[in-house]
mmCIF file as Biopython writes it, N, C-alpha, C and O atoms, coordinates in Angstrom:
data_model
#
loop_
_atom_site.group_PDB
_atom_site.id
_atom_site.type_symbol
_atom_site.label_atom_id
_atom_site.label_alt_id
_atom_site.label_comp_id
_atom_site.label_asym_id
_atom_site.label_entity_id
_atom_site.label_seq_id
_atom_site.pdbx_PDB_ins_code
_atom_site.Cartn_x
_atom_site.Cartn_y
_atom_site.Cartn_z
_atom_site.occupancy
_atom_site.B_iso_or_equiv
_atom_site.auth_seq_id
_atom_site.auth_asym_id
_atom_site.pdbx_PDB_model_num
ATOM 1   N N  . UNK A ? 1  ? -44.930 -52.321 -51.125 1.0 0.0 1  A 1 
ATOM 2   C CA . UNK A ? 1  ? -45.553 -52.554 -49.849 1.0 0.0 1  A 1 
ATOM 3   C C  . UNK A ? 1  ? -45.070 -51.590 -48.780 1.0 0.0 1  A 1 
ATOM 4   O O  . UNK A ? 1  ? -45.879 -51.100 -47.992 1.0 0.0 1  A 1 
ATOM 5   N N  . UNK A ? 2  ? -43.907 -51.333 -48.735 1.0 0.0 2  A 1 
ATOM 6   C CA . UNK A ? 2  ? -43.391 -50.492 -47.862 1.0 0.0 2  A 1 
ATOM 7   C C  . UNK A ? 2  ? -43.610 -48.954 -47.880 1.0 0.0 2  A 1 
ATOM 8   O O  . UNK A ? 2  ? -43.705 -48.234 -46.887 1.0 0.0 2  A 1 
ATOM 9   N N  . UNK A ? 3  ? -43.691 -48.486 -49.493 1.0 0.0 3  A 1 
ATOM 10  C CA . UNK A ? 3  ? -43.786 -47.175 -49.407 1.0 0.0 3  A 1 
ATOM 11  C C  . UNK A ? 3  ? -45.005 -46.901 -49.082 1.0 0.0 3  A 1 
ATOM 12  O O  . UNK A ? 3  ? -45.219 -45.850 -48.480 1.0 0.0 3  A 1 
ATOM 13  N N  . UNK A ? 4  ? -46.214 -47.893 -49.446 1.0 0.0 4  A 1 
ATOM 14  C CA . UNK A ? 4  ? -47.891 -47.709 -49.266 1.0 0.0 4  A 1 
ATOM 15  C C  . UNK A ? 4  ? -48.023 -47.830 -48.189 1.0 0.0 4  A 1 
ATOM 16  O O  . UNK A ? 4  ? -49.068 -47.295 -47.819 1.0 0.0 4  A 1 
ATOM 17  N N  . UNK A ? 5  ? -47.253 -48.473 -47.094 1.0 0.0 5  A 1 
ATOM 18  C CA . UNK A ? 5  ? -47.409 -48.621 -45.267 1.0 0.0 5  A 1 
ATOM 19  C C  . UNK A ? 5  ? -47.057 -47.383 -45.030 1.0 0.0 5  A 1 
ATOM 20  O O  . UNK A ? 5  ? -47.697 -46.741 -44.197 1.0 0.0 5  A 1 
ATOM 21  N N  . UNK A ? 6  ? -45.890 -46.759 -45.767 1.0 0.0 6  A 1 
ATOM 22  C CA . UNK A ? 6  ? -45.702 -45.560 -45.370 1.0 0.0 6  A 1 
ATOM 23  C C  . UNK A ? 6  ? -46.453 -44.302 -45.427 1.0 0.0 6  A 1 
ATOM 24  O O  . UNK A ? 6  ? -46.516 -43.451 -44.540 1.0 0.0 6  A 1 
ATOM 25  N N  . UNK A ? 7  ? -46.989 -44.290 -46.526 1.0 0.0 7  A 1 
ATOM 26  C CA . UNK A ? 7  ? -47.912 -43.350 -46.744 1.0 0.0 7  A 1 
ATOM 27  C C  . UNK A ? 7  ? -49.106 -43.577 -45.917 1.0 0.0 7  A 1 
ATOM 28  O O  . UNK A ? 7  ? -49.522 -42.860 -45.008 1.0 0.0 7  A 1 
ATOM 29  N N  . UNK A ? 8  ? -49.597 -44.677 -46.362 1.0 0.0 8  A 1 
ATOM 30  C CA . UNK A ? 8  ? -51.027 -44.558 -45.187 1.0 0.0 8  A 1 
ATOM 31  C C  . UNK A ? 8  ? -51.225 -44.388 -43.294 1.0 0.0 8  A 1 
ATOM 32  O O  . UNK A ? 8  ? -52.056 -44.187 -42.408 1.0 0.0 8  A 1 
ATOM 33  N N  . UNK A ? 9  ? -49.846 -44.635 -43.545 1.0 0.0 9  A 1 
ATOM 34  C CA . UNK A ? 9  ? -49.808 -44.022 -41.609 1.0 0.0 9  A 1 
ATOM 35  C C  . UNK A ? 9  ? -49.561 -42.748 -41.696 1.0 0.0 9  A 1 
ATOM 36  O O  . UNK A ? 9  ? -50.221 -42.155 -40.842 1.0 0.0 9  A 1 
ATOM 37  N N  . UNK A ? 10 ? -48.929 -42.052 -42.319 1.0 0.0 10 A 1 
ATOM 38  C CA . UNK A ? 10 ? -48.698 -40.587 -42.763 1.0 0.0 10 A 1 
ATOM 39  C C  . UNK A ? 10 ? -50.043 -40.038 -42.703 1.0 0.0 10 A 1 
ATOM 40  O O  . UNK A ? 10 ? -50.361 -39.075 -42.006 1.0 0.0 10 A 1 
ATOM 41  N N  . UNK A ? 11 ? -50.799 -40.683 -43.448 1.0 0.0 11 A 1 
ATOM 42  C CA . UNK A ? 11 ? -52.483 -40.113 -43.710 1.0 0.0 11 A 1 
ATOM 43  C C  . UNK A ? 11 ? -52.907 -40.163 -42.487 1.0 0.0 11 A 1 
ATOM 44  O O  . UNK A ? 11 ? -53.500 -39.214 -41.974 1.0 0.0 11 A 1 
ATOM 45  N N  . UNK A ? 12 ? -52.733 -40.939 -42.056 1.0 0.0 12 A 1 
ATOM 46  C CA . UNK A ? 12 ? -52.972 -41.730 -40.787 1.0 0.0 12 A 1 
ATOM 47  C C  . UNK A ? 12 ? -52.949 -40.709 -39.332 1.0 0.0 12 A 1 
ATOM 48  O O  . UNK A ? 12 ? -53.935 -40.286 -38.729 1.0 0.0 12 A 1 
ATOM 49  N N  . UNK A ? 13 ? -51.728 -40.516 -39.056 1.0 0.0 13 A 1 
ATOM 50  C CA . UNK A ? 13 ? -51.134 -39.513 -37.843 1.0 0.0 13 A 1 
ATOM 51  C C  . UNK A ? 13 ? -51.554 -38.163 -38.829 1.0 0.0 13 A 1 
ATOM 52  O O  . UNK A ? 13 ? -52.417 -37.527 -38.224 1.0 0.0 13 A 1 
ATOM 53  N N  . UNK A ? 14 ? -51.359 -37.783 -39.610 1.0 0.0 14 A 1 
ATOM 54  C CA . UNK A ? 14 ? -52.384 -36.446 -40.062 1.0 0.0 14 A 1 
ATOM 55  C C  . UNK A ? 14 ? -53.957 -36.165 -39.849 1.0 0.0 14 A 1 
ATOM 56  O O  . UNK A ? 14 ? -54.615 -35.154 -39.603 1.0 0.0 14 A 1 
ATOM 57  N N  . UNK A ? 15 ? -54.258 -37.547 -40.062 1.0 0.0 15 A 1 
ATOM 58  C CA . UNK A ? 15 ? -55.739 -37.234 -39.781 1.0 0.0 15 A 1 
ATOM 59  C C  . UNK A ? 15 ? -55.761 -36.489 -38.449 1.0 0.0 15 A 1 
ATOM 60  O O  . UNK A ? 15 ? -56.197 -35.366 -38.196 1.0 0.0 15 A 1 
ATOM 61  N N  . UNK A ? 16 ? -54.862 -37.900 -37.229 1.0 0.0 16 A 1 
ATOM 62  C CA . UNK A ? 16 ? -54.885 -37.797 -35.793 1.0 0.0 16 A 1 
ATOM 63  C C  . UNK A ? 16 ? -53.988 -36.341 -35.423 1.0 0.0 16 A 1 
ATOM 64  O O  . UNK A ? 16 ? -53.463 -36.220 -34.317 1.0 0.0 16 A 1 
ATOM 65  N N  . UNK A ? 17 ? -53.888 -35.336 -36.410 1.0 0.0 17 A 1 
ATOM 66  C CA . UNK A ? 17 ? -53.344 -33.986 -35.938 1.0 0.0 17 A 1 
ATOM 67  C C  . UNK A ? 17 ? -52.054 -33.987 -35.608 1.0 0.0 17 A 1 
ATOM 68  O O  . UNK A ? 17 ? -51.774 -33.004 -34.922 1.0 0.0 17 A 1 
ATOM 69  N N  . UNK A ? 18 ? -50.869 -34.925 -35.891 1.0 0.0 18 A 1 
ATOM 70  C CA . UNK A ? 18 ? -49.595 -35.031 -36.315 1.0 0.0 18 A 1 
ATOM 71  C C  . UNK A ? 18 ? -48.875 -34.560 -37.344 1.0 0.0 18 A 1 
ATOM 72  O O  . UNK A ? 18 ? -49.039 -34.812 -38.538 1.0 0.0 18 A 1 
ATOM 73  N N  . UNK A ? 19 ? -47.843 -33.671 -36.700 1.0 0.0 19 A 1 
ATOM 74  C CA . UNK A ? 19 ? -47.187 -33.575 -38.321 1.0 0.0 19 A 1 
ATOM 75  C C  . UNK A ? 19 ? -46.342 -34.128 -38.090 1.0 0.0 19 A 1 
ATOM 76  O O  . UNK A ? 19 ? -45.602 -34.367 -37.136 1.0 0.0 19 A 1 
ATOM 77  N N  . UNK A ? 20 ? -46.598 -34.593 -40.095 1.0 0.0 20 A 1 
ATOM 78  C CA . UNK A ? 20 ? -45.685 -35.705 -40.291 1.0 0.0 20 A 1 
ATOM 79  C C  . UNK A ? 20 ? -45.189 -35.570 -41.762 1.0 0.0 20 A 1 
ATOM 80  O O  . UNK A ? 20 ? -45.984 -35.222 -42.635 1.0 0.0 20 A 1 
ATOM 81  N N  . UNK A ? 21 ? -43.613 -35.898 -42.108 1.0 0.0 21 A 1 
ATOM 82  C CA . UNK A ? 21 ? -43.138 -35.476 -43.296 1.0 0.0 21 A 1 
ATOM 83  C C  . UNK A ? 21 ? -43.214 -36.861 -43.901 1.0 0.0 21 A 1 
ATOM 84  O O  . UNK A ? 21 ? -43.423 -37.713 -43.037 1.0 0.0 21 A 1 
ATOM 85  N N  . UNK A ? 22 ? -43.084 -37.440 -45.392 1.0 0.0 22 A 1 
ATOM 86  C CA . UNK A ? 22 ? -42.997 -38.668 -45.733 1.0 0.0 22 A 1 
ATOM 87  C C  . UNK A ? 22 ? -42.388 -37.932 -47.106 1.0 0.0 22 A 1 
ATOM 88  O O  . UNK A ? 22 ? -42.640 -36.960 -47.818 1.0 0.0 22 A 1 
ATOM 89  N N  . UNK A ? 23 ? -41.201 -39.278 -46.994 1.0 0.0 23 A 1 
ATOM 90  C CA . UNK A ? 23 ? -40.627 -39.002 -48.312 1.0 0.0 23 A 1 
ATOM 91  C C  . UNK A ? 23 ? -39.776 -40.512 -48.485 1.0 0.0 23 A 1 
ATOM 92  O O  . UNK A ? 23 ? -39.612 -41.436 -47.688 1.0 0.0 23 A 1 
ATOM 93  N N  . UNK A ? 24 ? -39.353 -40.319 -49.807 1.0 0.0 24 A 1 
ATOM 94  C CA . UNK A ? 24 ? -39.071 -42.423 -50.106 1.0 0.0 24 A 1 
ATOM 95  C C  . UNK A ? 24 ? -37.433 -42.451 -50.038 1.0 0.0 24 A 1 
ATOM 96  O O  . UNK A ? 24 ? -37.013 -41.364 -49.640 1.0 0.0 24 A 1 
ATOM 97  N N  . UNK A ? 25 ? -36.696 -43.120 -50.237 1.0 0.0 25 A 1 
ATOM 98  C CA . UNK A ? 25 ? -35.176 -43.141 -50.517 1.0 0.0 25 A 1 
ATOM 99  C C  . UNK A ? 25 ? -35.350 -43.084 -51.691 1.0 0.0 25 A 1 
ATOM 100 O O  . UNK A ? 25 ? -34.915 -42.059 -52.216 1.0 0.0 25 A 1 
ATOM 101 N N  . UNK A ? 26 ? -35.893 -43.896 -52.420 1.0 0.0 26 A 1 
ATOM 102 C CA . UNK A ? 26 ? -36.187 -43.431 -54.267 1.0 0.0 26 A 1 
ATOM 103 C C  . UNK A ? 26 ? -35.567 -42.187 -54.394 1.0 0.0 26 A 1 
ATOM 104 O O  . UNK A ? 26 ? -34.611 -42.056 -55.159 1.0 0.0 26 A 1 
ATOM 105 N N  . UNK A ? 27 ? -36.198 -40.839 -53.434 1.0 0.0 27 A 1 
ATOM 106 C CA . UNK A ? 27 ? -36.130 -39.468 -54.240 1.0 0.0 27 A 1 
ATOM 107 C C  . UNK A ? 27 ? -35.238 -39.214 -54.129 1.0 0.0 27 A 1 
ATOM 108 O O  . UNK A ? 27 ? -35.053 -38.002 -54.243 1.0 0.0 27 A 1 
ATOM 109 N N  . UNK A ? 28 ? -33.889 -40.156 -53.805 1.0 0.0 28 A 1 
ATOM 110 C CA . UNK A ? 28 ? -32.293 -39.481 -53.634 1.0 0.0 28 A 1 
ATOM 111 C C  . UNK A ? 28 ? -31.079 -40.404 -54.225 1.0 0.0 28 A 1 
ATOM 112 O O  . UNK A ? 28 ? -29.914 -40.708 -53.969 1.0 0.0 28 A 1 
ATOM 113 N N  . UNK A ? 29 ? -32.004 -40.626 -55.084 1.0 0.0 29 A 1 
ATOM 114 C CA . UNK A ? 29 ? -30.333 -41.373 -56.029 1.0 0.0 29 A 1 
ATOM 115 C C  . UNK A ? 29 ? -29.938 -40.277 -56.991 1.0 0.0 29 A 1 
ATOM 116 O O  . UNK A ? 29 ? -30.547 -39.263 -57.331 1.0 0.0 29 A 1 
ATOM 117 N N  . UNK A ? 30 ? -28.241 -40.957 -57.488 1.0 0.0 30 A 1 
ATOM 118 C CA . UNK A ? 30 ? -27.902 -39.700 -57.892 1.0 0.0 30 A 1 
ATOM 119 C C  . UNK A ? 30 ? -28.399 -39.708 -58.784 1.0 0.0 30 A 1 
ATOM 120 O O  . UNK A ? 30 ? -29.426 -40.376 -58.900 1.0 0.0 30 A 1 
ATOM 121 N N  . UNK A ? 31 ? -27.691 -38.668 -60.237 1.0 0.0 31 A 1 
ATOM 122 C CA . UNK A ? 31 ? -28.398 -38.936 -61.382 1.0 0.0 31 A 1 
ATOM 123 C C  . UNK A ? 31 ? -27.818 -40.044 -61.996 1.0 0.0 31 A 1 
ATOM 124 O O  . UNK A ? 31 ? -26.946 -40.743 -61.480 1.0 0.0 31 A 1 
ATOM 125 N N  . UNK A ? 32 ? -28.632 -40.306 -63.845 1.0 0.0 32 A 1 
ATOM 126 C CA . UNK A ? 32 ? -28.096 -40.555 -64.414 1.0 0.0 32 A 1 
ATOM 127 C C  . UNK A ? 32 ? -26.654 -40.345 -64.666 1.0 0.0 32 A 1 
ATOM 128 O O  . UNK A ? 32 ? -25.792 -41.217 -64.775 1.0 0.0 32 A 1 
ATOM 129 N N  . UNK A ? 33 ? -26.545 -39.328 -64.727 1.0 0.0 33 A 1 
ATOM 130 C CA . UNK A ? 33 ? -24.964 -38.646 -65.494 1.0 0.0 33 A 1 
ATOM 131 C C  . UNK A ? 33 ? -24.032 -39.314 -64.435 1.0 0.0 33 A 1 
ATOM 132 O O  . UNK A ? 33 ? -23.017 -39.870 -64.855 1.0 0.0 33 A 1 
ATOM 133 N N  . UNK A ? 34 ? -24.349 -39.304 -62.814 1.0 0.0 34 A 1 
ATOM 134 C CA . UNK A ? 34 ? -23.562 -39.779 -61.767 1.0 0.0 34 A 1 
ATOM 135 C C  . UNK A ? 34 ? -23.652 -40.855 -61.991 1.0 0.0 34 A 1 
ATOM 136 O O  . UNK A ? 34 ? -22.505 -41.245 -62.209 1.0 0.0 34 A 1 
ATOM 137 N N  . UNK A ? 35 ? -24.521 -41.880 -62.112 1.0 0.0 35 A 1 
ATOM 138 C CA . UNK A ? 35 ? -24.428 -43.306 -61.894 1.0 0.0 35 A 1 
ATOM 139 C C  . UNK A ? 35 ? -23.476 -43.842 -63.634 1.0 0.0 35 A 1 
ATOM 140 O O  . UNK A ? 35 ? -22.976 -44.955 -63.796 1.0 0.0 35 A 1 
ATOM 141 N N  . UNK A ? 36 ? -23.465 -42.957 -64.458 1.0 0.0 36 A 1 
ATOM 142 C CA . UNK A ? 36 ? -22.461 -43.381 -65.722 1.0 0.0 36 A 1 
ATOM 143 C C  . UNK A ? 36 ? -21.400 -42.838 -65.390 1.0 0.0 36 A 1 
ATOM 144 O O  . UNK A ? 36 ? -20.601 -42.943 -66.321 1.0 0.0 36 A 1 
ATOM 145 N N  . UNK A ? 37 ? -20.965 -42.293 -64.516 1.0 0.0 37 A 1 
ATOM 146 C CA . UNK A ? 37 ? -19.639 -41.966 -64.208 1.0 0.0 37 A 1 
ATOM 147 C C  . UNK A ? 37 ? -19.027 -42.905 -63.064 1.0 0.0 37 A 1 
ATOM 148 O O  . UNK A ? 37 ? -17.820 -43.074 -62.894 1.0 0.0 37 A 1 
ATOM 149 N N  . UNK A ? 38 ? -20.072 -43.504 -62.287 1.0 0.0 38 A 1 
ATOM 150 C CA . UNK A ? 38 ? -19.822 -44.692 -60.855 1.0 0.0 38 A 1 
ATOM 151 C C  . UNK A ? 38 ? -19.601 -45.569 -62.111 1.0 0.0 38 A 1 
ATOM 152 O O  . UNK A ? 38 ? -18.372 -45.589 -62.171 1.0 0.0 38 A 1 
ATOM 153 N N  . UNK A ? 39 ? -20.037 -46.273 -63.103 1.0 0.0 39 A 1 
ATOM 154 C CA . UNK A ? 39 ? -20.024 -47.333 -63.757 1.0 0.0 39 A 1 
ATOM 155 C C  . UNK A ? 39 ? -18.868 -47.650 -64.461 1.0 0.0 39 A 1 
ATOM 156 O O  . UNK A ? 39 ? -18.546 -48.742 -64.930 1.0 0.0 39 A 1 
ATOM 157 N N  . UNK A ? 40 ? -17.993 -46.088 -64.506 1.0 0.0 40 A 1 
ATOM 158 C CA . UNK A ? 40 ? -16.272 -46.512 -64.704 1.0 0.0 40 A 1 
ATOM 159 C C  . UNK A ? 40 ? -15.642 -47.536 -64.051 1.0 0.0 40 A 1 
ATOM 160 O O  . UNK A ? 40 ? -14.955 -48.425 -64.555 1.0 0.0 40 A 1 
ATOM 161 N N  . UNK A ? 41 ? -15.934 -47.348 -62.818 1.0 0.0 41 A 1 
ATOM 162 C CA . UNK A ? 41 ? -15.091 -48.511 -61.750 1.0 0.0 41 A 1 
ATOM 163 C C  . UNK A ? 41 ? -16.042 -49.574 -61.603 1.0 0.0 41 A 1 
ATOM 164 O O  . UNK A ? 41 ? -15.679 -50.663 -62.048 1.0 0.0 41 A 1 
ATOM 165 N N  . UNK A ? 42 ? -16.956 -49.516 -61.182 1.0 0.0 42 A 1 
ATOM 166 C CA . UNK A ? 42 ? -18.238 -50.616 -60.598 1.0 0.0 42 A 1 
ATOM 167 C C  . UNK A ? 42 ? -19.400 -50.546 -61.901 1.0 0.0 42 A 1 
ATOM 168 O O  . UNK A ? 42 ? -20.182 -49.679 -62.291 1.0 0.0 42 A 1 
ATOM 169 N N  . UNK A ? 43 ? -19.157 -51.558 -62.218 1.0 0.0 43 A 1 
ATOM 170 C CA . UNK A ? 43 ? -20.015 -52.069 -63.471 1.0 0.0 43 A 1 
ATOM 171 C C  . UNK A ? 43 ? -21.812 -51.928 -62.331 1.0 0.0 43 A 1 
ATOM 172 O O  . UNK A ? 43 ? -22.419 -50.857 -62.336 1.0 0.0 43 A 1 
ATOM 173 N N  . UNK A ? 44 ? -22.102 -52.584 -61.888 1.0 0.0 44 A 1 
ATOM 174 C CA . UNK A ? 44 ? -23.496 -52.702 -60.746 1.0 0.0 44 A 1 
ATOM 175 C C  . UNK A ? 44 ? -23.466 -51.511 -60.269 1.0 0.0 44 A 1 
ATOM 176 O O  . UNK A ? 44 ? -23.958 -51.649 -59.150 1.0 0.0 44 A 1 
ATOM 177 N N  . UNK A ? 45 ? -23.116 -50.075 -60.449 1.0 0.0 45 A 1 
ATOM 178 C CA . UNK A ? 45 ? -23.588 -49.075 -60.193 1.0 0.0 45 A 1 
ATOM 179 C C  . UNK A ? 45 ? -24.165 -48.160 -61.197 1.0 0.0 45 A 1 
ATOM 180 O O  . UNK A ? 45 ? -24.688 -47.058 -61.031 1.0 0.0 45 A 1 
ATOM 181 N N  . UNK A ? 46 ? -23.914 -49.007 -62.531 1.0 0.0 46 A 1 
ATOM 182 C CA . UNK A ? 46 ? -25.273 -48.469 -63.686 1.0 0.0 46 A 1 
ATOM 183 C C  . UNK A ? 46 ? -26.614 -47.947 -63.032 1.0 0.0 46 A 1 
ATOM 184 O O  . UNK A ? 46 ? -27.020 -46.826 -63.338 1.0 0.0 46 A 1 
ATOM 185 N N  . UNK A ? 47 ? -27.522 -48.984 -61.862 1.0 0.0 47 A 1 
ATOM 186 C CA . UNK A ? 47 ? -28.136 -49.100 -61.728 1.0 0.0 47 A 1 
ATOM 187 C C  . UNK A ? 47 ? -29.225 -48.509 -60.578 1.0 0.0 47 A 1 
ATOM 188 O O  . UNK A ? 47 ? -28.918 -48.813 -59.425 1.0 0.0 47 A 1 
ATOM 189 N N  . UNK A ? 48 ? -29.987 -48.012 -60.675 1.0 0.0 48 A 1 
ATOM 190 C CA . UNK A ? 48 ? -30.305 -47.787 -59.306 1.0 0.0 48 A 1 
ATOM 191 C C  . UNK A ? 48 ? -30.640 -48.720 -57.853 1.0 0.0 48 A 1 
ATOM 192 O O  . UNK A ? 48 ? -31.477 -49.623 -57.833 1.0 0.0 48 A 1 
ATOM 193 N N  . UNK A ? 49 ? -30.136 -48.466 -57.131 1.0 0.0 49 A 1 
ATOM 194 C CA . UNK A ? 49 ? -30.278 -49.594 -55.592 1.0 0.0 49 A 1 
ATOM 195 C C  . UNK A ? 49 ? -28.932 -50.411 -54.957 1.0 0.0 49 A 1 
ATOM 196 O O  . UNK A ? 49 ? -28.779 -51.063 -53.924 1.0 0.0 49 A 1 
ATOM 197 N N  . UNK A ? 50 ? -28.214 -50.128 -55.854 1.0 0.0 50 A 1 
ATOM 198 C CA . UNK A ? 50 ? -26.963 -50.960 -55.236 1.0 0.0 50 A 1 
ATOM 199 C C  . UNK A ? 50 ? -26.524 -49.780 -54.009 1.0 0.0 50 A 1 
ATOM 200 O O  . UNK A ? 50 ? -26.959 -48.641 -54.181 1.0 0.0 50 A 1 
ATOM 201 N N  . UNK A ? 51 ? -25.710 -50.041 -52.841 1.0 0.0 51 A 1 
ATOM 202 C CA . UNK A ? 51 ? -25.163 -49.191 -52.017 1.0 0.0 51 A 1 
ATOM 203 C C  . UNK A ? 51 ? -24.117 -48.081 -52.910 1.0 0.0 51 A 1 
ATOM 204 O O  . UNK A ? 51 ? -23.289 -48.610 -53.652 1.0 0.0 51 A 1 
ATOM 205 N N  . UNK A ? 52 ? -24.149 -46.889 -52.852 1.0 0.0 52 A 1 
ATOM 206 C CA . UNK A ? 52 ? -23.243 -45.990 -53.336 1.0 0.0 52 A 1 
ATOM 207 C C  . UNK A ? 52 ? -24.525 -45.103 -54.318 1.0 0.0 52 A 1 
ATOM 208 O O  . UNK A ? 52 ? -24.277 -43.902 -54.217 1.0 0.0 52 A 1 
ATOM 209 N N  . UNK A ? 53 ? -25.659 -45.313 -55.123 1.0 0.0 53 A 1 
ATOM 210 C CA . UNK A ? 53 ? -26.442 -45.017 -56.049 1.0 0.0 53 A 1 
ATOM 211 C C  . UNK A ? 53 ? -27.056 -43.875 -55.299 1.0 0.0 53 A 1 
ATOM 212 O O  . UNK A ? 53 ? -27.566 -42.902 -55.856 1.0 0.0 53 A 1 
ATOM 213 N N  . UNK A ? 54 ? -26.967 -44.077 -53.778 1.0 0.0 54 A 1 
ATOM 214 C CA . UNK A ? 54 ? -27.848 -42.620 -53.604 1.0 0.0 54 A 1 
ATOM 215 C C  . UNK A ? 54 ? -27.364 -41.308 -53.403 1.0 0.0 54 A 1 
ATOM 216 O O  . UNK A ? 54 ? -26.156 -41.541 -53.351 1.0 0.0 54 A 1 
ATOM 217 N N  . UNK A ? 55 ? -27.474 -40.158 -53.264 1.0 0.0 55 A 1 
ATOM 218 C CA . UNK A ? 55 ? -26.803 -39.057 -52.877 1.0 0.0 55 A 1 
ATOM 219 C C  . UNK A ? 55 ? -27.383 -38.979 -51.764 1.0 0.0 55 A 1 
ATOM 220 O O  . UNK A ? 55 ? -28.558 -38.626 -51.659 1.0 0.0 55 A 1 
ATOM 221 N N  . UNK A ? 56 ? -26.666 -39.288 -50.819 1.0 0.0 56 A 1 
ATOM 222 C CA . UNK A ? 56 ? -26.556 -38.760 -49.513 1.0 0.0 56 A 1 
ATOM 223 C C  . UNK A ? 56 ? -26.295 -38.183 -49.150 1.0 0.0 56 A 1 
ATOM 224 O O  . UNK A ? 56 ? -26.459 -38.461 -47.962 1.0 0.0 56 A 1 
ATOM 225 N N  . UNK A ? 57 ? -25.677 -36.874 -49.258 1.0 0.0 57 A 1 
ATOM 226 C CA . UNK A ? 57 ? -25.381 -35.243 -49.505 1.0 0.0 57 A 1 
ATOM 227 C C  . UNK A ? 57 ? -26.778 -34.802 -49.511 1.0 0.0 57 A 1 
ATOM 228 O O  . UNK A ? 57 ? -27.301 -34.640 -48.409 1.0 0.0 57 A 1 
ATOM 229 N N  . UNK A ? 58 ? -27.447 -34.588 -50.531 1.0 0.0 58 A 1 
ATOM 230 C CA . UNK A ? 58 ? -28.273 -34.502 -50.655 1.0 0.0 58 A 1 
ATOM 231 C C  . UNK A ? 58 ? -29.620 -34.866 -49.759 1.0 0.0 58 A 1 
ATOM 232 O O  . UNK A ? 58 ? -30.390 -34.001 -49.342 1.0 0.0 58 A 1 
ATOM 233 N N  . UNK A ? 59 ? -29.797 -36.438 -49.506 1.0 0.0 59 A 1 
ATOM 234 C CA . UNK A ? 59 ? -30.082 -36.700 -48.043 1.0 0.0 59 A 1 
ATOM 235 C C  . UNK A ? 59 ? -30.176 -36.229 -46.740 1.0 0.0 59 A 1 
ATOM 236 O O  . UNK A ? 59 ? -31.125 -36.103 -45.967 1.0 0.0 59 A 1 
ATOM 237 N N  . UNK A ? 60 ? -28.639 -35.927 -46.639 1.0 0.0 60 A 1 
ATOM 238 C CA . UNK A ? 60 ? -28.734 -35.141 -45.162 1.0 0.0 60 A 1 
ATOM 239 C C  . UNK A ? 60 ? -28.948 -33.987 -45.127 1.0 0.0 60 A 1 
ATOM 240 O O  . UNK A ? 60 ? -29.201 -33.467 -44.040 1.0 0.0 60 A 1 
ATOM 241 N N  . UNK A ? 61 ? -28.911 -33.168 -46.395 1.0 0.0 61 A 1 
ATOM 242 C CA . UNK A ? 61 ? -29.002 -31.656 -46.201 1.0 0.0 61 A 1 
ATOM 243 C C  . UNK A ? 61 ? -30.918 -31.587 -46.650 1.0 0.0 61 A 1 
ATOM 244 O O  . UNK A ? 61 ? -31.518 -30.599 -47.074 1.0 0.0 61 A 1 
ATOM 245 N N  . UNK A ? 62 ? -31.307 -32.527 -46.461 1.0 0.0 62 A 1 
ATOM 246 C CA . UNK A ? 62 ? -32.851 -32.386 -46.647 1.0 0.0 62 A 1 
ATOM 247 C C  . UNK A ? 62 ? -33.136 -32.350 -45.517 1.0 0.0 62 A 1 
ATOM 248 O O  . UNK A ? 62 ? -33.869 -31.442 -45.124 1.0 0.0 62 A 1 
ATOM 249 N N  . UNK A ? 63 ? -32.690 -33.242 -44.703 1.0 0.0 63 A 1 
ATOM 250 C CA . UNK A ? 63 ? -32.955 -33.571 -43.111 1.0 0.0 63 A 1 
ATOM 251 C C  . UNK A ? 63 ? -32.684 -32.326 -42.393 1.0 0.0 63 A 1 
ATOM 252 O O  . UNK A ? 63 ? -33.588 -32.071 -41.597 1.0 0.0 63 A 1 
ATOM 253 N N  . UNK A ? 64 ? -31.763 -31.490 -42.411 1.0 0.0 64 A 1 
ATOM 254 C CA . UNK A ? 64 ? -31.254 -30.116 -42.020 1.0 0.0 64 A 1 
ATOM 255 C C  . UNK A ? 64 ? -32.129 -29.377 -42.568 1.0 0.0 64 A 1 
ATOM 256 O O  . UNK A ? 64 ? -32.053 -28.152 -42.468 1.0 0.0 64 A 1 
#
């Protein structure tokens, strides 16, 4: 629900001659290989969505 609100206002303020970037938190977790190496200490970081799963490095240097 959230990412489809997101997108369609995106479409949305584009139509209306806005630029506008859209992108999900999805596209910034780490990898696999990272989240089996988090799962040494924290069993619930197998997974994607728990706090720590995303690369936020990565994140902010998108934003930059």
């Amino acid at each position: 629900g959230k990412s489809l609100l997101a997108g369609l206002l995106a479409k949305y303020l584009k139509f209306l001659g806005k630029s506008v970037e859209h992108f999900s938190l999805d596209d910034f977790y780490k990898t696999y290989e990272e989240r089996m190496e988090l799962l040494k200490n924290h069993s619930y970081l197998q997974y994607r969505g728990p706090p720590g799963t995303h690369d936020v490095q990565w994140l902010l240097h998108t934003f930059e």
